[in-house]
N, C-alpha and C positions, 0 to 999 in steps of 0.2 A: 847156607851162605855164611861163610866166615869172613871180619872182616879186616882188611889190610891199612895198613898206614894210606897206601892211594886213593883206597874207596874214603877213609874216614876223611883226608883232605879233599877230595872230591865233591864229599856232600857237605862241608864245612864250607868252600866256595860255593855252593849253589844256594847254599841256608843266606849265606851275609849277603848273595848278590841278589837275591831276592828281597833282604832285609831293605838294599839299596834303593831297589826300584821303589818298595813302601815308600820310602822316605822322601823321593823323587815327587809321590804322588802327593804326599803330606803336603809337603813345600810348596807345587802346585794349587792345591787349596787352601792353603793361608796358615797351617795348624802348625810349622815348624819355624817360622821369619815371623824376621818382624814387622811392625806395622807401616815402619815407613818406607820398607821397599813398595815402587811400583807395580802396577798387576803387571804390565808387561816382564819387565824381569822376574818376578816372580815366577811366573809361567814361566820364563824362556830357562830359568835356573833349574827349574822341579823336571823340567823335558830334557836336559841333560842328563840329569840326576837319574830319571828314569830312564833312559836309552842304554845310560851306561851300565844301571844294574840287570837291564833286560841282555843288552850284549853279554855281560861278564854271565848271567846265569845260561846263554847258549852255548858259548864257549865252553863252559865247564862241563853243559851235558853233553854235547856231539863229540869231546875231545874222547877218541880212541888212545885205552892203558899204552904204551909204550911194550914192546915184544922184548923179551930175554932173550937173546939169541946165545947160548952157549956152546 
């Protein structure tokens, strides 16, 4: 397996969009805000935070390489 600029940004998008979703889930339990945001937004911020990093990391694995057609 050799690897290419696509794979290496490939798995550089699904590394950060995973990082994302953590972060989603951090924020979610209190560990990245601060103390005077409410639990509601707090939650409602960290479930975006993660939906986006869960989206960005499907995207990146289902997305079929692009064909060379010469």
């Amino acid at each position: 397996m050799h690897m290419t600029v696509e794979r290496i940004v490939r798995y550089t998008v699904m590394i950060l969009a995973g990082a994302v979703a953590m972060a989603g889930i951090l924020v979610m339990t209190g560990f990245l805000v601060n103390v005077a945001i409410t639990g509601q937004l707090r939650i409602a911020m960290g479930a975006a935070i993660f939906l986006y990093g869960a989206y960005r990391f499907t995207v990146a694995y289902f997305r079929r390489p692009e064909r060379k057609d010469t």
